[in-house]
N, C-alpha and C positions, 0 to 999 in steps of 0.2 A: 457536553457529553464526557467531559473530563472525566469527573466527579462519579460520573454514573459506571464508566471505565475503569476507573479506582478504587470504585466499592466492590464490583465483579471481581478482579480479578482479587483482591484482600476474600471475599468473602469465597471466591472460587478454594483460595489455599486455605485459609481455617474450614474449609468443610473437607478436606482432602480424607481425614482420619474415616469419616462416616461415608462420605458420596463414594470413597474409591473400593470399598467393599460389597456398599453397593450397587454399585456397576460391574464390578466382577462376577458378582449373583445374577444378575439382571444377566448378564451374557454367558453364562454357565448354564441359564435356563433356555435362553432364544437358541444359545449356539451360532452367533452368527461371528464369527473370529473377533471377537474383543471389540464388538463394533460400539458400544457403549463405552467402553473402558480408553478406545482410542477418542471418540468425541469429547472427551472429558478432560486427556492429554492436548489434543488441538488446542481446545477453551483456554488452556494453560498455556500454554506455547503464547497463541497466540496474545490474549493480554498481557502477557509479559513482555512481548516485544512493542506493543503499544505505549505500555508504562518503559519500555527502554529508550522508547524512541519520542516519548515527551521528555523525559531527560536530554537527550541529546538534541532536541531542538531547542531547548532552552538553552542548554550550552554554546550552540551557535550562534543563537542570537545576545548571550551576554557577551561570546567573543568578537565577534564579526558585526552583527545587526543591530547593534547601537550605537554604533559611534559615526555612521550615516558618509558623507559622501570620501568617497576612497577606498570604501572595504566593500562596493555593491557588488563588485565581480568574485572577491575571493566569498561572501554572505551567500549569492546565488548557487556556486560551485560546492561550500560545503552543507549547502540544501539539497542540491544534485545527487551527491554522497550520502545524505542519509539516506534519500527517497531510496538510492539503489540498496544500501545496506536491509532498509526495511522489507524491501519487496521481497528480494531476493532469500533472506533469512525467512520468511514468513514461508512462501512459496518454498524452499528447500523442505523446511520442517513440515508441513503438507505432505510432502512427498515421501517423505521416508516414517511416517506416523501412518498414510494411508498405503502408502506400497504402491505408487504407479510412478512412472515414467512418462517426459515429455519427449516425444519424438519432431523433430522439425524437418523441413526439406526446404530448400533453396534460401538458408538464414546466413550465406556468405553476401547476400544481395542486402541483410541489414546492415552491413558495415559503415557505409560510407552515405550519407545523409547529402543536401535533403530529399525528404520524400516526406511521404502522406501515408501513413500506415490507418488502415481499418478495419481492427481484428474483428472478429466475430463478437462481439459480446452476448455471452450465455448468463452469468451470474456475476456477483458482488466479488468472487472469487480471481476471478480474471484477470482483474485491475493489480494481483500483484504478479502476473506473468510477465509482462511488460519491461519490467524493472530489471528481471531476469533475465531474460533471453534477447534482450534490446541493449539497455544501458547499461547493467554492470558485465557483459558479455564484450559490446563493442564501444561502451564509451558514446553513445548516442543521448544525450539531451532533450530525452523527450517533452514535449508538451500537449496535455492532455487534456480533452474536451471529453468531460465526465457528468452525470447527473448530479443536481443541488446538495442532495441526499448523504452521497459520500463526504461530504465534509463533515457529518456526524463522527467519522471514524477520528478519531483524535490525532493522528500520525499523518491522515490523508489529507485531515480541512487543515492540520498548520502551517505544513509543509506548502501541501499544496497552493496553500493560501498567498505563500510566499513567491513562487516560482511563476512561471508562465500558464500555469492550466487555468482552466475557464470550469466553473463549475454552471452550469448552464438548468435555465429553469424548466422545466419539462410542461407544456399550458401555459407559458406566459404569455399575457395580455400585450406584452410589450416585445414582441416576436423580431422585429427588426432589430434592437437594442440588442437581445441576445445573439444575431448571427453577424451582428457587428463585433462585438464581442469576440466571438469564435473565429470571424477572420482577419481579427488583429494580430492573435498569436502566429497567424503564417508569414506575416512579413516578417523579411531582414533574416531566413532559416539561411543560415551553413553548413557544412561540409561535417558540424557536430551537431 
C-alpha cells in the first residue's frame, strides 16, 4: 500500500492547480460550506501525514530497530511516539478542517492503566481517536485489537506491526489461534 499512498498523495498535489478550482465550482453550485473543497484538503492532510509518518518510522528503525538486543525498550517507546504524534495530528486536523469538537466525560478514569478500554467502533476514522484522547493526553500504551484490513494504512500496518496490537482476521478458519492471539497482549499490562 506504499506505493499506492505515494502515488495518491504526488498525484493528489500535481492535480491541486485543476481539482481545487473545481471543487470550488462544484460547492459554489451545491452550496453545502466548502464540503468538496474541505474533502480534498482532508485527502491532503491526511496523505501527507502518512507519507510523514513512513519517514519517521524508517527513521526509527535505522535508529533504534536495527541494531536488535538493547535498543527493544527505547525501538518500542519511540514507536509509541509516533503512533501518538500520528493519531493525534491526523485527528486534530480533522477537527479543525471539518469544524467539530470532541467532548468527553469521566476521561480522568483514563489516566492510570491497567484496564480494558472498548470504544464504540463506528468507522475507519476512530482508530485515530484513541492516540488522542488516551495516549498522547495521558501517556497510556495502548494496545490495540484492530481488523486485518487496517494494516493496509501504511502508518497503521508499520507501526502497528511493530508494537503490541494484534491485527485480527475477521472469518478465520483458525478462530482459536486468533483469540489466543488477542489474549496475549493482556498479559504482563502496567500502570502504563
Amino acid at each position: 500500500s506504499l506505493s499506492l499512498y505515494g502515488l495518491a498523495f504526488l498525484g493528489l498535489v500535481a492535480s491541486l492547480p485543476v481539482s481545487l478550482p473545481l471543487a470550488l465550482g462544484v460547492d459554489a453550485i451545491r452550496r453545502k460550506r466548502l464540503a468538496t473543497c474541505r474533502l480534498l484538503f482532508f485527502l491532503l492532510v491526511l496523505l501527507n501525514y502518512e507519507a510523514a509518518g513512513v519517514i519517521r518510522a524508517v527513521i526509527v528503525w535505522l535508529r533504534w530497530g536495527r541494531h536488535g538486543n538493547g535498543h527493544e525498550e527505547r525501538y518500542l517507546l519511540e514507536n509509541f511516539r509516533l503512533e501518538c504524534w500520528w493519531g493525534s495530528s491526523v485527528m486534530l486536523w480533522t477537527q479543525r478542517i471539518y469544524g467539530f469538537t470532541i467532548a468527553t466525560r469521566g476521561a480522568e478514569h483514563l489516566a492510570r492503566g491497567p484496564y480494558l478500554l472498548f470504544p464504540r467502533h463506528a468507522s475507519v476514522g476512530d482508530t485515530v481517536l484513541w492516540p488522542l484522547l488516551v495516549s498522547r493526553l495521558h501517556g497510556i500504551d495502548l494496545r490495540y485489537v484492530v481488523k486485518e484490513e487496517l494494516q493496509w494504512d501504511p502508518c497503521l500496518g508499520i507501526v502497528g506491526s511493530r508494537r503490541h496490537h494484534v491485527f485480527v482476521k475477521r472469518g478465520s478458519s483458525d478462530s482459536s489461534g486468533e483469540i489466543a492471539r488477542v489474549a496475549q497482549i493482556g498479559r504482563d499490562l502496567g500502570p502504563g
